[in-house]
C-alpha positions as CSV (number, residue, x, y, z in Angstrom):
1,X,-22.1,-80.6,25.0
2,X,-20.8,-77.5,24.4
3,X,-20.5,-75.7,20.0
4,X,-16.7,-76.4,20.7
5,X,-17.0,-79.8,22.1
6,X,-19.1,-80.8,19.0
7,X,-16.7,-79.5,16.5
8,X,-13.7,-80.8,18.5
9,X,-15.8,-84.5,17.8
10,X,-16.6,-83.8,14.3
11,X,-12.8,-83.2,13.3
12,X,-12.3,-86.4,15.4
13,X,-14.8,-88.7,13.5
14,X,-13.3,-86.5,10.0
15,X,-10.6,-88.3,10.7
16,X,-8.3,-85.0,11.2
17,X,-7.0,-86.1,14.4
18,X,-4.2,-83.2,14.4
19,X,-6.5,-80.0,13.9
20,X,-8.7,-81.1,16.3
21,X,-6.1,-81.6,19.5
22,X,-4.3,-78.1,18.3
23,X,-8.1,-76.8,18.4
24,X,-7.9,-78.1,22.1
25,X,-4.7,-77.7,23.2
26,X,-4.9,-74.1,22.1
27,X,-8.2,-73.4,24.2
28,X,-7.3,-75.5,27.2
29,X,-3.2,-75.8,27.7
30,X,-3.7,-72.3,30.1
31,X,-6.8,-73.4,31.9
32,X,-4.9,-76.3,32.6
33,X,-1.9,-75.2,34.0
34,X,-3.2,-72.8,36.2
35,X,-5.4,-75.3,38.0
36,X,-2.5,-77.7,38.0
37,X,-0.1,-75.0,39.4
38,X,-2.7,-74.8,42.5
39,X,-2.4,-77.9,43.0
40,X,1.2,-78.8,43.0
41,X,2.5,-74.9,43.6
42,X,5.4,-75.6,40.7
43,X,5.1,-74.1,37.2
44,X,7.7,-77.0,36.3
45,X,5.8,-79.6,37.6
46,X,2.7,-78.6,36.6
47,X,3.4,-77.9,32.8
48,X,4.7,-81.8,32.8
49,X,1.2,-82.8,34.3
50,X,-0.7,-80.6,31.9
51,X,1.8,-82.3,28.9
52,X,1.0,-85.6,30.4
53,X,-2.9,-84.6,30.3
54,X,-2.7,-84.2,26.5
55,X,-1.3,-86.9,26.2
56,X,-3.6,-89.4,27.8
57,X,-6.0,-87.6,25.9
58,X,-4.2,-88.2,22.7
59,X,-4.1,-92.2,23.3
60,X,-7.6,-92.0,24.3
61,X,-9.0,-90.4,20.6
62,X,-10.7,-92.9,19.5
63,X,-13.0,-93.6,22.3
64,X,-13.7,-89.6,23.2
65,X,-17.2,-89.9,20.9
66,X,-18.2,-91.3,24.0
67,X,-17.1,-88.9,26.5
68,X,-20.5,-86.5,27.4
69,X,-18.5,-83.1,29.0
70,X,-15.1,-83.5,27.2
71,X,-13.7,-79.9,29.6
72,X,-14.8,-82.1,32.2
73,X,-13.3,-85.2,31.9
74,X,-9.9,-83.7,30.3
75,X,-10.5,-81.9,33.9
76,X,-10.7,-85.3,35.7
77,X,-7.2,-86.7,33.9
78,X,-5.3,-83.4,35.1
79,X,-6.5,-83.6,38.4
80,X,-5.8,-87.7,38.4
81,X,-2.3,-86.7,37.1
82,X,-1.6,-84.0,39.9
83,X,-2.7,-86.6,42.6
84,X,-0.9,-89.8,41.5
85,X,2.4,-86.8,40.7
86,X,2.0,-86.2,44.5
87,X,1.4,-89.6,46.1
88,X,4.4,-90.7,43.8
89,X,6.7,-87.7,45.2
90,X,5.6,-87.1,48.8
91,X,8.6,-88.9,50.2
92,X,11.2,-87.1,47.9
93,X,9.5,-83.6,48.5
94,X,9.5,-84.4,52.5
95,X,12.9,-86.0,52.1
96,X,14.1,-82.9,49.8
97,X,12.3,-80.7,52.6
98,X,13.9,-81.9,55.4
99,X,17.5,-81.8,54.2
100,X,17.2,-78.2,53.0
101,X,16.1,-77.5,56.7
102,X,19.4,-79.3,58.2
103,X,21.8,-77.4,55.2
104,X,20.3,-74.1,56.6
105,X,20.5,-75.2,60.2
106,X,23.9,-77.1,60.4
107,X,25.5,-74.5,57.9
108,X,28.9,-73.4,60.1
109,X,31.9,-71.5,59.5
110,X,35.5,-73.3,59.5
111,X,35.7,-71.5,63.1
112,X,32.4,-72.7,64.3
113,X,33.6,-76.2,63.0
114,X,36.5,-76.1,64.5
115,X,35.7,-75.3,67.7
116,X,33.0,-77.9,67.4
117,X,36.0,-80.6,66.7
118,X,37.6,-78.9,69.9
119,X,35.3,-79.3,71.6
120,X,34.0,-82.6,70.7
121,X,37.6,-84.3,71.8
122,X,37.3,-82.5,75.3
123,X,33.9,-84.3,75.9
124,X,35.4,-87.4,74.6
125,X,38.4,-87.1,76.6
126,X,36.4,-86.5,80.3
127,X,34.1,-89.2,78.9
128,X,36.5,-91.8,79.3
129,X,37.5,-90.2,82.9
130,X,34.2,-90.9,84.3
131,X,33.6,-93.9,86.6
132,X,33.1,-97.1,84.1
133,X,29.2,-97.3,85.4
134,X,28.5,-93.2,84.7
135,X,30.8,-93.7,81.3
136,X,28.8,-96.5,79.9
137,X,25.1,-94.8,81.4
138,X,26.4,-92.0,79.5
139,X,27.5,-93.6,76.0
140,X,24.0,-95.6,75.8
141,X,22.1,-92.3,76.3
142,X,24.4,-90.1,74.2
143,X,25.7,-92.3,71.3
144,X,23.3,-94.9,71.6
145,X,20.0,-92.6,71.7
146,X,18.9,-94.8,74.3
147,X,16.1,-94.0,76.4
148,X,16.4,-93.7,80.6
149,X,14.0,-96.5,80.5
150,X,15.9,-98.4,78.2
151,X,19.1,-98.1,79.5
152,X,17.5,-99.1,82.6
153,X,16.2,-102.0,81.4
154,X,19.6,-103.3,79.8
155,X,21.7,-102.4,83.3
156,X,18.8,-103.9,85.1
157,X,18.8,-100.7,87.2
158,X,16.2,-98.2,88.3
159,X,15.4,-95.2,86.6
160,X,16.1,-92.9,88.4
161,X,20.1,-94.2,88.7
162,X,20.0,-93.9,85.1
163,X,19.3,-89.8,85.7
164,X,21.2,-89.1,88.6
165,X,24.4,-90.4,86.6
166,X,23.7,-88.5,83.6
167,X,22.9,-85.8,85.6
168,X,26.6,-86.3,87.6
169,X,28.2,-87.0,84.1
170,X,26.7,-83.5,82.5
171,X,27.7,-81.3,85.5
172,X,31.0,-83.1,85.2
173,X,31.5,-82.0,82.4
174,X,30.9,-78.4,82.7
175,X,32.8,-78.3,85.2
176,X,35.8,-79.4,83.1
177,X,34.8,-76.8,80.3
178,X,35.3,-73.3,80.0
179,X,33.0,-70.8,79.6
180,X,34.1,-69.8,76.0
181,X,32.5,-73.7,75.1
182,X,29.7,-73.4,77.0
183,X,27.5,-72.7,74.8
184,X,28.2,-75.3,71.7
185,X,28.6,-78.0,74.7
186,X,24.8,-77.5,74.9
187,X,24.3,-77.7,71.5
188,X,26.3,-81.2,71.0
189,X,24.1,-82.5,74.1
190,X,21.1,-81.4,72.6
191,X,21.6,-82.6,69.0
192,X,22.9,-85.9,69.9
């Protein structure tokens, strides 16, 4: 045990609770942080955790007579902090992640936008122009996200109908689109 660690005891067992954890906090709030902020890459974040740390420690005072490497296990509660603060906000982070990712992708100008509305009716209006059989082929694998095997399956048909007739329905409808559209009417095929 290191001189500090044995003073930081003897105030303790003194009974001068308060000296003794702004004796610690003062030597170890930095060291903290900074191996915190490796772990979690926020400075926000990690000054909570490192807060948090000194607080566990706090509640724990009374039984720290027993602890043999107090650095160490103060250490131990930081990194147990950082890991439960992670395994507690992996969803939002992926969830706050992947929105940012569709903002920055599906930002559009009211042009873009409306063109994209344009654009949209068009499809919808050829849509309902194809043959019933290439319209509904169409809708399951478009709208419904459905797979050629699974819209196979439900129209008890083979696969390779299912392709030929989204194949018929996609040159269909470039064929009723201009060139100026071309481009976004790949988009809206891709994307949905």
């Amino acid at each position: 045990m290191e001189n500090f660690e044995k003073q930081f005891i003897q105030f303790l067992e003194d009974g001068n609770d308060q000296a003794a954890f702004a004796m610690l906090y003062e030597s170890y709030w930095e060291k903290l942080f900074f191996y915190v902020v490796k772990v979690l890459q926020s400075k926000e974040e990690s000054i909570d955790i490192v807060q948090e740390t000194f607080i566990a420690l706090w509640e724990q005072r009374e039984h720290l007579s027993n602890v043999a490497a107090l650095k160490s296990y103060l250490f131990a509660i930081a990194r147990y902090k950082s890991l439960l603060y992670i395994r507690r906000n992996i969803h939002r982070r992926d969830y706050l992640n992947s929105l940012t990712t569709f903002l920055i992708r599906y930002e559009q100008s009211p042009e873009e936008l409306m063109i994209g509305d344009e654009l949209e009716e068009i499809i919808e209006d050829e849509v309902q122009r194809f043959p019933a059989k290439m319209r509904t082929i169409f809708t399951m694998s478009r709208e419904e996200n459905l797979s050629h095997k699974e819209i196979a399956s439900k129209l008890h048909i083979s696969d390779k109908t299912v392709k030929k007739q989204i194949s018929n329905s996609l040159k269909l409808l470039r064929l009723k689109i201009n060139n100026h559209y071309l481009p976004l009417l790949f988009l809206f095929l891709i994307d949905t």
